[in-house]
VOLO-839981 format. One record per residue (C-alpha): residue number from 1; residue in one letter; chain; x, y, z. Coordinates in nm, 4 decimals. Example, Ala and Ser with C-alpha at 12.3 -4.5 7.8 and 13.67 -1.06 7.14 Angstrom:
BEGIN
{i 1	aa A	ch A	xx 1.2300	yy -0.4500	zz 0.7800}
{i 2	aa S	ch A	xx 1.3670	yy -0.1060	zz 0.7140}
***
This chain:
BEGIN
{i 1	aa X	ch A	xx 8.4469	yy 4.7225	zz 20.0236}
{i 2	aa X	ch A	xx 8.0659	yy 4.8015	zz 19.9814}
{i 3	aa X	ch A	xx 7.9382	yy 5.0454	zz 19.7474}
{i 4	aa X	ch A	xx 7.8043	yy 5.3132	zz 19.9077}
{i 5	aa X	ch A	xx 7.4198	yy 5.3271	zz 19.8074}
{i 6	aa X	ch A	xx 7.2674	yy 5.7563	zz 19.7719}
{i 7	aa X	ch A	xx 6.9487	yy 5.8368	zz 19.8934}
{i 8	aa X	ch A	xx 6.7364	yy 6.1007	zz 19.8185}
{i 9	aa X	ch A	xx 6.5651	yy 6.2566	zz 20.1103}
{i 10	aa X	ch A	xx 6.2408	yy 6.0888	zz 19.9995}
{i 11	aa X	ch A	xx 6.3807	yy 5.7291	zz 20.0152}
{i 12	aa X	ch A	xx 6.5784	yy 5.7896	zz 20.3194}
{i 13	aa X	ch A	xx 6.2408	yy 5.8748	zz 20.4605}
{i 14	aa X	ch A	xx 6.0704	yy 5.5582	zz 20.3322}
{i 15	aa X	ch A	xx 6.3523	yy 5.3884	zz 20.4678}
{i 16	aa X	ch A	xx 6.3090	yy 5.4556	zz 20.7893}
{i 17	aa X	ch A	xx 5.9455	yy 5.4770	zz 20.7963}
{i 18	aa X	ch A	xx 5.9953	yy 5.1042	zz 20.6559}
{i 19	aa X	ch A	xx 6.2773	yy 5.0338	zz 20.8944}
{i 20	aa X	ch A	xx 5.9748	yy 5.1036	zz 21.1821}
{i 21	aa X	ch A	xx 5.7052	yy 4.9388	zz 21.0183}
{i 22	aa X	ch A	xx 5.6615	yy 4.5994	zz 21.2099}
{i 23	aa X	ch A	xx 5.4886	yy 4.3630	zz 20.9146}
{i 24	aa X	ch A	xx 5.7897	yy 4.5229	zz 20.6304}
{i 25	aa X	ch A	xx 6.0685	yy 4.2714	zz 20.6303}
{i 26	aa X	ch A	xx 6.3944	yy 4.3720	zz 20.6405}
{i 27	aa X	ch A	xx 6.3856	yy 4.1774	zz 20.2647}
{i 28	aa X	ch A	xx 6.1456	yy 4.3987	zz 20.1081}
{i 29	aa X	ch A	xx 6.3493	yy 4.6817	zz 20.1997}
{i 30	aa X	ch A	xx 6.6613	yy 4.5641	zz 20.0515}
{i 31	aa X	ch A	xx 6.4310	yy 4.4885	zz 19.7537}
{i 32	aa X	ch A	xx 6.3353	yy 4.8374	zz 19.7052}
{i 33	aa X	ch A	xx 6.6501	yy 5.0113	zz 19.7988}
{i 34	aa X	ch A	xx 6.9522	yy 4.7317	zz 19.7872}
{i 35	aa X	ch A	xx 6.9887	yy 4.7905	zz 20.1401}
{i 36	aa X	ch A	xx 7.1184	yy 4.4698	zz 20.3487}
{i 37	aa X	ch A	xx 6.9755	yy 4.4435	zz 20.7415}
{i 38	aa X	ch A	xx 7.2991	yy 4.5808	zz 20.8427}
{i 39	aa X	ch A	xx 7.3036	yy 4.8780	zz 20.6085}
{i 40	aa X	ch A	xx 6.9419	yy 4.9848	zz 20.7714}
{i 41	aa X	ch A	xx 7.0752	yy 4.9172	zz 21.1249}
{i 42	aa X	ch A	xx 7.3925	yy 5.1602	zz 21.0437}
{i 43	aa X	ch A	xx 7.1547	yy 5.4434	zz 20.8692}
{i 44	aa X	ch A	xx 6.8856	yy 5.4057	zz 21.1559}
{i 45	aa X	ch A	xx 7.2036	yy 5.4132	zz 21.4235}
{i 46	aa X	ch A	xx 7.3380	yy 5.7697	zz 21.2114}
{i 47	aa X	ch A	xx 6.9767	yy 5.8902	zz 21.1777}
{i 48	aa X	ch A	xx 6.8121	yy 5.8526	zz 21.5144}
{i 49	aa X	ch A	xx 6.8785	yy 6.0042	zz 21.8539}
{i 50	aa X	ch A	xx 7.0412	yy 5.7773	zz 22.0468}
{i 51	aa X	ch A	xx 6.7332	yy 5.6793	zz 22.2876}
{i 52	aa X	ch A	xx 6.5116	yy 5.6169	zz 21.9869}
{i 53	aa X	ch A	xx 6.7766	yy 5.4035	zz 21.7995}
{i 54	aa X	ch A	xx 6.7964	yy 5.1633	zz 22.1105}
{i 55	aa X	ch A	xx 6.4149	yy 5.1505	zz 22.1484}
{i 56	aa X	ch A	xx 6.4063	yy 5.0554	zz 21.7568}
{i 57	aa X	ch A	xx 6.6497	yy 4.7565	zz 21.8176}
{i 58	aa X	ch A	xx 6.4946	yy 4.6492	zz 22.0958}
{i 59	aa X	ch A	xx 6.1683	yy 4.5963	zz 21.8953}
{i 60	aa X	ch A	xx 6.3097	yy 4.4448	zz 21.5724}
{i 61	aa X	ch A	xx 6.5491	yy 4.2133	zz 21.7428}
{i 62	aa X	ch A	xx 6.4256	yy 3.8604	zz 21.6437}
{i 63	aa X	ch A	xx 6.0683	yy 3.9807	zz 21.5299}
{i 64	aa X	ch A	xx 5.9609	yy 3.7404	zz 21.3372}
{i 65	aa X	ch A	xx 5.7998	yy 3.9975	zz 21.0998}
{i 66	aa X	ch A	xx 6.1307	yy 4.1480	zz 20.9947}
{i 67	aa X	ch A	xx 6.3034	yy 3.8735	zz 20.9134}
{i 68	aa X	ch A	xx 6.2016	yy 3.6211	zz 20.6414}
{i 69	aa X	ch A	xx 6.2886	yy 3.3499	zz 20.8014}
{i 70	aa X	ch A	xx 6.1302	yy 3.3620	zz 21.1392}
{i 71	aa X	ch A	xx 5.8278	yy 3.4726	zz 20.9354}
{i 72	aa X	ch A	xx 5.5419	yy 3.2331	zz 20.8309}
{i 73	aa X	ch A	xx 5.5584	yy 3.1450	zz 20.5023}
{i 74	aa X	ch A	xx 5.1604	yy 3.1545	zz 20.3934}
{i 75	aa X	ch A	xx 5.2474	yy 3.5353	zz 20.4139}
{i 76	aa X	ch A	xx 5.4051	yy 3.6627	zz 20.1086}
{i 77	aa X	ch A	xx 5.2971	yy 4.0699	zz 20.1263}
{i 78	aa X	ch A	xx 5.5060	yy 4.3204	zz 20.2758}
{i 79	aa X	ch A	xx 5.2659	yy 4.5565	zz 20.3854}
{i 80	aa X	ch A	xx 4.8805	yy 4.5115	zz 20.4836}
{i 81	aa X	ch A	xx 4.6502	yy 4.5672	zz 20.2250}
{i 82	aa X	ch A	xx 4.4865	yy 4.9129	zz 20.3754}
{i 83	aa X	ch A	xx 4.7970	yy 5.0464	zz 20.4350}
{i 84	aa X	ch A	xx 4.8559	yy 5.2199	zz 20.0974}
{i 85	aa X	ch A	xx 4.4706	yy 5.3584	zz 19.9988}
{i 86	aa X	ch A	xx 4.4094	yy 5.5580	zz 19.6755}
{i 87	aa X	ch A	xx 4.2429	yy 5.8618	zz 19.7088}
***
């Protein structure tokens, strides 16, 4: 049995803001938060409506951006540099 992994209402946010993000890799999620592809898809299937949980499968669903290794290896970043500016 898996150990169940807490989130605060900040991460779970992250999460899924990650979870939607098309360049994040499942990887760099489970990285940040030790969750595994399938933990995301069970938290984004308890978290979502039902319409918008289908629509978010549909688009990760063998994008090679979300998985390591579909992805192209000269790319190493999770995230595009502009994404996070300081203020």
């Amino acid at each position: 049995m898996r150990e169940q992994i807490t989130l605060t209402e900040s991460e779970l946010s992250r999460v899924i803001e990650m979870a939607w993000e098309d360049r994040t890799p499942f990887d760099a999620i489970q990285m940040s938060f030790g969750l595994s592809e399938s933990d995301v898809i069970d938290l984004m299937r308890k978290e979502m409506k039902k319409t918008s949980f289908k629509m978010w499968r549909k688009r990760v669903t063998g994008r090679g951006t979300k998985h390591s290794a579909l992805r192209d290896p000269s790319i190493t970043r999770a995230y595009c540099p502009t994404q996070y500016k300081n203020k």
